[in-house]
C-alpha positions as CSV (number, residue, x, y, z in Angstrom):
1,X,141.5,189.2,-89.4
2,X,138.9,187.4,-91.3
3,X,138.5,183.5,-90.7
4,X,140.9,182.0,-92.9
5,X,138.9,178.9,-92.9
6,X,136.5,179.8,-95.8
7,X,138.9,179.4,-98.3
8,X,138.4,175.7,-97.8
9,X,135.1,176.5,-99.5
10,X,137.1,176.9,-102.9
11,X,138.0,173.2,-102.8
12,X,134.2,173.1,-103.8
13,X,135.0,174.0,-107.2
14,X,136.9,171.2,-107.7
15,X,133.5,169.0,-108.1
16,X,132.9,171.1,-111.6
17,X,135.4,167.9,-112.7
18,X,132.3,165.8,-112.6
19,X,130.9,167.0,-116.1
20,X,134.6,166.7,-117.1
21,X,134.9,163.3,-116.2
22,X,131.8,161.9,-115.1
23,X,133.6,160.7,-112.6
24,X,131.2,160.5,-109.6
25,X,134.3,161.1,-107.2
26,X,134.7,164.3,-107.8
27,X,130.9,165.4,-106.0
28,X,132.6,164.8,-102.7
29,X,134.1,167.6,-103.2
30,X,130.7,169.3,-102.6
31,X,131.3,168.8,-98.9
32,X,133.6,172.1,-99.0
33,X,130.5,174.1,-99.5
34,X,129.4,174.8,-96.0
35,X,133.3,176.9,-95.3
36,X,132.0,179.7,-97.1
37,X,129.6,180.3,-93.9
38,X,132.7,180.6,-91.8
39,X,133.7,184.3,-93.4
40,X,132.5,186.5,-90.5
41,X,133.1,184.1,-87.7
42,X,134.2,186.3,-84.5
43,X,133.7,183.6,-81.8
44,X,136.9,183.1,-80.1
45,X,136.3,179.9,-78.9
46,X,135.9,178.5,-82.2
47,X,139.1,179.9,-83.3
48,X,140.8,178.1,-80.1
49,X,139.1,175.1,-80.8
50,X,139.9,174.9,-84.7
51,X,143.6,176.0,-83.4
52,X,143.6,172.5,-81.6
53,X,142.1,170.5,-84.1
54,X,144.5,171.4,-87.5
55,X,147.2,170.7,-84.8
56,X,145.6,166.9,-84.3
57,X,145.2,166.7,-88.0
58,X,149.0,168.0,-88.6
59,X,150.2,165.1,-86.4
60,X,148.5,163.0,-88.2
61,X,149.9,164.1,-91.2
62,X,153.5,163.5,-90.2
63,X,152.9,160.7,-88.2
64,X,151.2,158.6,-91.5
65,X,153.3,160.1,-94.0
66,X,156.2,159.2,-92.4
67,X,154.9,155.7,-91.8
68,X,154.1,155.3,-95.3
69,X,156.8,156.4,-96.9
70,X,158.6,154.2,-94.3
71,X,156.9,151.2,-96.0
72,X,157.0,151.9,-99.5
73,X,160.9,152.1,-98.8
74,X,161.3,148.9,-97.3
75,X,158.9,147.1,-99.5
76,X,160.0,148.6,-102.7
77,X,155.8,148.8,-104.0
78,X,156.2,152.2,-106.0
79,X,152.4,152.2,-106.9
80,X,151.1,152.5,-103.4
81,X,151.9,156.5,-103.4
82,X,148.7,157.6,-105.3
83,X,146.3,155.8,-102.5
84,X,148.5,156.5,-99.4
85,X,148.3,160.3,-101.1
86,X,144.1,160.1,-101.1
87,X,144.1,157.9,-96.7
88,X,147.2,161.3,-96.0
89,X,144.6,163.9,-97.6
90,X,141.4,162.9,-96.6
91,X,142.8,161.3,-93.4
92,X,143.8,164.5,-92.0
93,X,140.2,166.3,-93.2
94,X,138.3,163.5,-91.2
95,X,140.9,163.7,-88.2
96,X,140.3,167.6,-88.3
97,X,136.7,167.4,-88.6
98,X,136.4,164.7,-85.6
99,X,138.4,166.7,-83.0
100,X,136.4,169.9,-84.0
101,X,133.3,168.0,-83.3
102,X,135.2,167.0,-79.9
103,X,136.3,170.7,-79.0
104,X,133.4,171.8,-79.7
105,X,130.2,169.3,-77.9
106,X,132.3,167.1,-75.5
107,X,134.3,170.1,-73.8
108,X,131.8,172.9,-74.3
């Protein structure tokens, strides 16, 4: 089975927006690029180590959404879904990305 992680590389496309737009937001998008290298990746320990780090980054995702929508029921403020959407999406990339770093340098 092929690493399933290079279709995060699509995401890149999303950064054509830009000459939609104009929008300068949309170049982050550009970060996605380097997946595309992760298509014939056979080192087990990678795998393990990715394994662990979507789990931190699921977590995460519960743990915040839940919080949030927690929050926006109790305080009633509608208009704070589009932002907490952006912290959930990007907070989970970042919390992947960190404990991959982790997995990977720290415990060799």
């Amino acid at each position: 089975m092929k690493n399933i992680l290079w279709y995060l590389g699509f995401l890149s496309l999303v950064s054509l927006l830009y000459f939609v737009d104009g929008k300068t937001a949309f170049l982050w998008f550009l970060c996605f690029i380097p997946y595309f290298g992760t298509y014939n990746a056979k080192d087990e320990r990678i795998e393990i180590n990715t394994g662990k780090a979507t789990r931190n980054a699921f977590a995460y995702t519960i743990f915040f959404g839940v919080g949030t929508l927690i929050y926006i029921y109790l305080t009633g403020s509608i208009e704070l879904f589009a932002p907490a959407f952006v912290v959930l999406f990007g907070g989970s990339l970042i919390v992947c990305l960190i404990s991959l770093f982790y997995y990977d340098k720290m415990r060799g």
